[in-house]
C-alpha positions as MATLAB code, in Angstrom:
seq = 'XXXXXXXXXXXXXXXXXXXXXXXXXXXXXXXXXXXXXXXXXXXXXXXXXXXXXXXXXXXXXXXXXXXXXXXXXXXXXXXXXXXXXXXXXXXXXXXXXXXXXXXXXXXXXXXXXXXXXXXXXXXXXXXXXXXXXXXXXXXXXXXXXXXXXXXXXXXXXXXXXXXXXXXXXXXXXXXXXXXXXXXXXXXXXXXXXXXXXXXXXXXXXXXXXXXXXXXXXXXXXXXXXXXXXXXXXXXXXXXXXXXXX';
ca = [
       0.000    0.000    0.000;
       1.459    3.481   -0.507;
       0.038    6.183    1.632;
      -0.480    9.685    0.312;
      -0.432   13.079    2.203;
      -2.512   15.861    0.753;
      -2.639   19.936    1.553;
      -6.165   20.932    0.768;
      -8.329   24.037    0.927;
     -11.823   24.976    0.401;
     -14.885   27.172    0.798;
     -16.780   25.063    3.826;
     -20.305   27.155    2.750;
     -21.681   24.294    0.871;
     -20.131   21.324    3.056;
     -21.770   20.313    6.287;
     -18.394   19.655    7.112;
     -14.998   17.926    6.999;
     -16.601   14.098    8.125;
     -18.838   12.063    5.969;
     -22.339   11.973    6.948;
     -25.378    9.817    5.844;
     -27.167   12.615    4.557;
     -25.585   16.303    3.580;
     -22.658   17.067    1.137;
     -19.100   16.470    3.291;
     -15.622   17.511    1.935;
     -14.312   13.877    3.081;
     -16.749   12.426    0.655;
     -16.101   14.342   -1.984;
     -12.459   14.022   -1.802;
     -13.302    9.872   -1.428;
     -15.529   10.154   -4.446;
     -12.268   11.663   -6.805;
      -9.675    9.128   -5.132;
     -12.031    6.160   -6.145;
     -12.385    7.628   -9.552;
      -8.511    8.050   -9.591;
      -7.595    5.016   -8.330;
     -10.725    2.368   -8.423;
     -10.031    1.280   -4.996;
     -13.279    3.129   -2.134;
     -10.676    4.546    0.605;
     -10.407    6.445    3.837;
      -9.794   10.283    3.725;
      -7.745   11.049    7.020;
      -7.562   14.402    8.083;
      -5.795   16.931   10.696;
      -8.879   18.332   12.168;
     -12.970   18.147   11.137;
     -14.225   21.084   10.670;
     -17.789   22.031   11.049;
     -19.856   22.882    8.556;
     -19.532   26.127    7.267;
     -16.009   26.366    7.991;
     -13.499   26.719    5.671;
      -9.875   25.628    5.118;
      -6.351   26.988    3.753;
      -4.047   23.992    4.963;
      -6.319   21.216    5.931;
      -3.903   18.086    5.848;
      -5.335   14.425    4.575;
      -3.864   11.102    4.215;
      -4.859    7.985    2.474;
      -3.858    4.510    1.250;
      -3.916    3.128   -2.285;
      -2.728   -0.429   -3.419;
      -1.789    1.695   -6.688;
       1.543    4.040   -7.421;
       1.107    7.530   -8.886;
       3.501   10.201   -9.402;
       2.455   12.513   -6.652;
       1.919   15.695   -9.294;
      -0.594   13.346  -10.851;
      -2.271   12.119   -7.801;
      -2.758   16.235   -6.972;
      -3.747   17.054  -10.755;
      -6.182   14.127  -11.184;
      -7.615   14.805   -7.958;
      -8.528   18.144   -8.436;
      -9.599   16.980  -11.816;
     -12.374   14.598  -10.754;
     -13.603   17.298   -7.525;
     -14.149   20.034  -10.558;
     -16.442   22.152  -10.068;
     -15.849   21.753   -5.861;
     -14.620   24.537   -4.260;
     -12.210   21.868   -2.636;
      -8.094   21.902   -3.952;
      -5.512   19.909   -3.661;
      -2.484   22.200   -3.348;
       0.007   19.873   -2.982;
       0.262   15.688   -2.568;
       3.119   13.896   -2.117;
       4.220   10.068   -0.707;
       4.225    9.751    2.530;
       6.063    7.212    5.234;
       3.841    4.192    5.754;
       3.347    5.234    9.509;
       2.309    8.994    9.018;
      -1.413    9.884   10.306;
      -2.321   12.918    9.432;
      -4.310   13.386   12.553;
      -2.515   11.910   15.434;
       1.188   12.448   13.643;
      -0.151   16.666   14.235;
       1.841   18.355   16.771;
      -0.079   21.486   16.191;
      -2.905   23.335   14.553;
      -3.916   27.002   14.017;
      -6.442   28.532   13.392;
      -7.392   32.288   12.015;
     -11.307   34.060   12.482;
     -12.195   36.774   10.334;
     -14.251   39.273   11.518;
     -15.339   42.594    9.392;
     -16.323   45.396   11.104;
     -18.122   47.996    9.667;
     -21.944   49.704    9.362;
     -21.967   48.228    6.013;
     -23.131   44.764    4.894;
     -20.789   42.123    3.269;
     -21.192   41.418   -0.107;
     -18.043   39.851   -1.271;
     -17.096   37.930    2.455;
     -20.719   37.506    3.076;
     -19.887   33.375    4.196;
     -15.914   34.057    4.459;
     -16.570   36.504    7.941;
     -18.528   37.900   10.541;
     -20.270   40.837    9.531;
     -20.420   43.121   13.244;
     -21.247   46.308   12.524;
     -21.079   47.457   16.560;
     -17.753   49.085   16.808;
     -15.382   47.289   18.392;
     -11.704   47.897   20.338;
      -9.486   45.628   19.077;
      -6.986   46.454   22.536;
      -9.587   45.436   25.035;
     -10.067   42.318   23.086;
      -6.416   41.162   22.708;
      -5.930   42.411   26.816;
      -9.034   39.596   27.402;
      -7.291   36.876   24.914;
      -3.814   37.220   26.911;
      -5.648   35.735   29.926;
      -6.710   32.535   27.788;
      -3.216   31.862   26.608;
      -1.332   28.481   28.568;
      -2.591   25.872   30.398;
      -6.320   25.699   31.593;
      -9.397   24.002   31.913;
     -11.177   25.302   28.973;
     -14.766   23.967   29.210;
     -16.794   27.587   29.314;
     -15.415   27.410   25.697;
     -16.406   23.823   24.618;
     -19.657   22.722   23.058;
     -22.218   20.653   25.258;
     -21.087   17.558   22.158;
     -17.430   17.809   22.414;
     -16.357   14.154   22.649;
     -12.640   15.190   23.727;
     -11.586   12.879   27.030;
     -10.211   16.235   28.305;
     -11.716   19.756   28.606;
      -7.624   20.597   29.289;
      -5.910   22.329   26.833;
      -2.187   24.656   25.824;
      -3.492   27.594   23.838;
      -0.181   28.713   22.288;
      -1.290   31.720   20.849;
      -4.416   34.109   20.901;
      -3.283   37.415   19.104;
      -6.298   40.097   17.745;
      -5.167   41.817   15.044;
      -6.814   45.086   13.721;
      -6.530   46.359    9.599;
      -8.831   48.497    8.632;
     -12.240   47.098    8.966;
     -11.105   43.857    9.448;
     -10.236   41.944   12.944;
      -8.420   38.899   12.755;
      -7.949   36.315   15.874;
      -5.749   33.775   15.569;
      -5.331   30.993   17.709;
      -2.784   28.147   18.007;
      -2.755   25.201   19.997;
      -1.627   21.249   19.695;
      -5.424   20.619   19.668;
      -8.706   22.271   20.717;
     -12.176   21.466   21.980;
     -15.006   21.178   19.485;
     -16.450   24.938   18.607;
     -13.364   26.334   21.387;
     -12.172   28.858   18.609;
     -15.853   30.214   18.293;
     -16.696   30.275   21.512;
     -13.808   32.389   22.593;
     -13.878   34.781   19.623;
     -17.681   35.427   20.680;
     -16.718   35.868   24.149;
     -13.549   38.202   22.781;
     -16.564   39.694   21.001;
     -18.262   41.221   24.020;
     -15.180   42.671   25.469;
     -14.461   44.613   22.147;
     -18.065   46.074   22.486;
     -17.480   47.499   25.998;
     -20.275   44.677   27.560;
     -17.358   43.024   29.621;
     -13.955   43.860   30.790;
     -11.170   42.176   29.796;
     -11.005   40.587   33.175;
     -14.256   39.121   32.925;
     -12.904   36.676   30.099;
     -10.216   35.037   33.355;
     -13.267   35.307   35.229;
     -15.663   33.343   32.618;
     -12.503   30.624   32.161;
     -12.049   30.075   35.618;
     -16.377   29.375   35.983;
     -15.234   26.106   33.840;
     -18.829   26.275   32.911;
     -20.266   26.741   29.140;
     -22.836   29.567   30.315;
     -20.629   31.754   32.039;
     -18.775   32.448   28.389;
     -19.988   34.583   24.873;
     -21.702   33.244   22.399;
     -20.281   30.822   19.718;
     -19.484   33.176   16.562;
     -20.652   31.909   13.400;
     -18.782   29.104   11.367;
     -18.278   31.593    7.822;
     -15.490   33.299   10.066;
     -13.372   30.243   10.828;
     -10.575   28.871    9.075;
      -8.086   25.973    9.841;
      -4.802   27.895    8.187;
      -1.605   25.355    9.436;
      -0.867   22.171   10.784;
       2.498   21.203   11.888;
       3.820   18.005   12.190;
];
């Protein structure tokens, strides 16, 4: 067998999601659908993180397993042939050792949200961002992020279906960025709990608005209790941008 890793990106706003489902359209099944027309053979489409649906991807990372041998140009090219017209890509594949996994060989993922703020509706990021149009400070929100960055229990930012064995987590990094109308969060971390990105942008969310202080966000972590954080900020702002390995 000869194991492949793939770099792939794409718009999530169609997909309900990275995993296969019985009913919905899922970028794993798509991407199974083009390797079984590449190479016959039905296979399993690894990959770094699943992402929920809506969410989109820069440098999601897949593996899978084929009793064939292709050039690794043509295994990207023929690929992105049969997903036409997806918005899925394979940016790059190559052969991989027999024991890579491109989930649990990850060391780290990250993660950027988008956020435009502005009076004015999006047109052109409409499903790519989060339209707030309630000015917000991007300071007070990186002074709140600083006191979600290390070790911690982190389940006031975990949904009520996160299957992790662990609400513990390392958040690396939690920077808030401002250009222009646009905010950007990004976020860091060998892993993180299901909707834990949109939960603390959302909560990040309130202290830019004046509602909280920054403090309140060490308070709201230290509650270790869902309803003591922000809301969960929509998936169209969420991308999974790097994983490391």
């Amino acid at each position: 067998m000869t194991r492949y890793r793939l770099v792939i990106e794409y718009d999530g706003t169609s997909f309900n999601g990275w995993q296969r489902q019985a009913a919905g359209l899922s970028v794993q099944a798509c991407l199974e659908e083009a390797i079984f027309r590449l190479t016959g053979e039905a296979a399993n489409a690894v990959a770094a993180g699943r992402t929920d649906a809506g969410v989109h991807a820069t440098h999601q990372v897949a593996h899978f397993d084929t009793g064939r041998t292709f050039a690794a140009d043509t295994v990207r090219d023929a690929l992105n042939f049969h997903l036409k017209p997806l918005p899925i890509a394979v940016v790059t594949a190559e052969i991989a050792a027999p024991d890579f996994h491109a989930r649990f060989s990850a060391v780290g993922r990250a993660y950027r949200y988008r956020i435009v703020n502005r009076r004015s509706p999006l047109a052109l990021d409409r499903h790519r961002a989060w339209w707030v149009p309630v000015a917000l400070d991007a300071g007070r929100m990186e002074a709140g992020a600083r006191h979600l960055l290390g070790h911690h229990d982190f389940t006031t930012f975990r949904a009520s279906e996160c299957q992790a064995k662990s609400p513990v987590k390392t958040l690396d990094r939690l920077d808030v960025t401002r250009d222009g109308d646009e905010i950007v969060i990004a976020a860091a971390a060998r892993s993180f709990l299901h909707h834990q990105v949109r939960n603390m942008v959302g909560t990040l969310k309130l202290v830019g608005e004046g509602r909280w202080a920054p403090d309140d966000v060490a308070t709201a972590l230290e509650a270790r209790d869902r309803r003591a954080g922000g809301p969960t900020a929509p998936a169209a702002g969420l991308y999974l941008v790097g994983v490391t390995y």
